[in-house]
C-alpha angles and dihedrals in degrees: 000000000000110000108198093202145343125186138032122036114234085245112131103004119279086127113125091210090056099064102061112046133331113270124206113258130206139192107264126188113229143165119238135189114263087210096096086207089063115077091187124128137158133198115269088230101054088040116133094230134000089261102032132177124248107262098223104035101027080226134136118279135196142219113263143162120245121178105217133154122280115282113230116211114203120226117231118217130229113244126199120245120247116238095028 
């Protein structure tokens, strides 16, 4: 499972991306953990199952909304195979 970020809220600075330039935020789905002493979340869309447990605790988490930058997705490129 791909966690997209445990720790720290973005409350109050301390974020690397913040310091250089703003960035444009949207509205993300996420999951987040119900147990208030747990800060992790995922994505919805990189969640393990439609109803997923939270990775740390193993408890119960809930839908939510996070605004985060845009996430940029790299495009591989096809290479050609040696010896065809």
């Amino acid at each position: 499972m791909f966690l997209s970020y445990l720790g720290k809220s973005n409350a109050g600075g301390g974020c690397p991306l913040e310091n250089s330039q703003s960035q444009e935020v949207t509205p993300v789905p996420i999951w987040k953990c119900k147990n208030t002493e747990c800060k992790a979340w995922v994505r919805e869309e990189l969640a393990s199952s439609s109803t997923p447990e939270c990775p740390m605790c193993k408890g119960p988490m809930i839908r939510s909304i996070k605004h985060l930058p845009k996430l940029v997705k790299k495009h591989k490129t096809n290479r050609k195979k040696t010896g065809e």
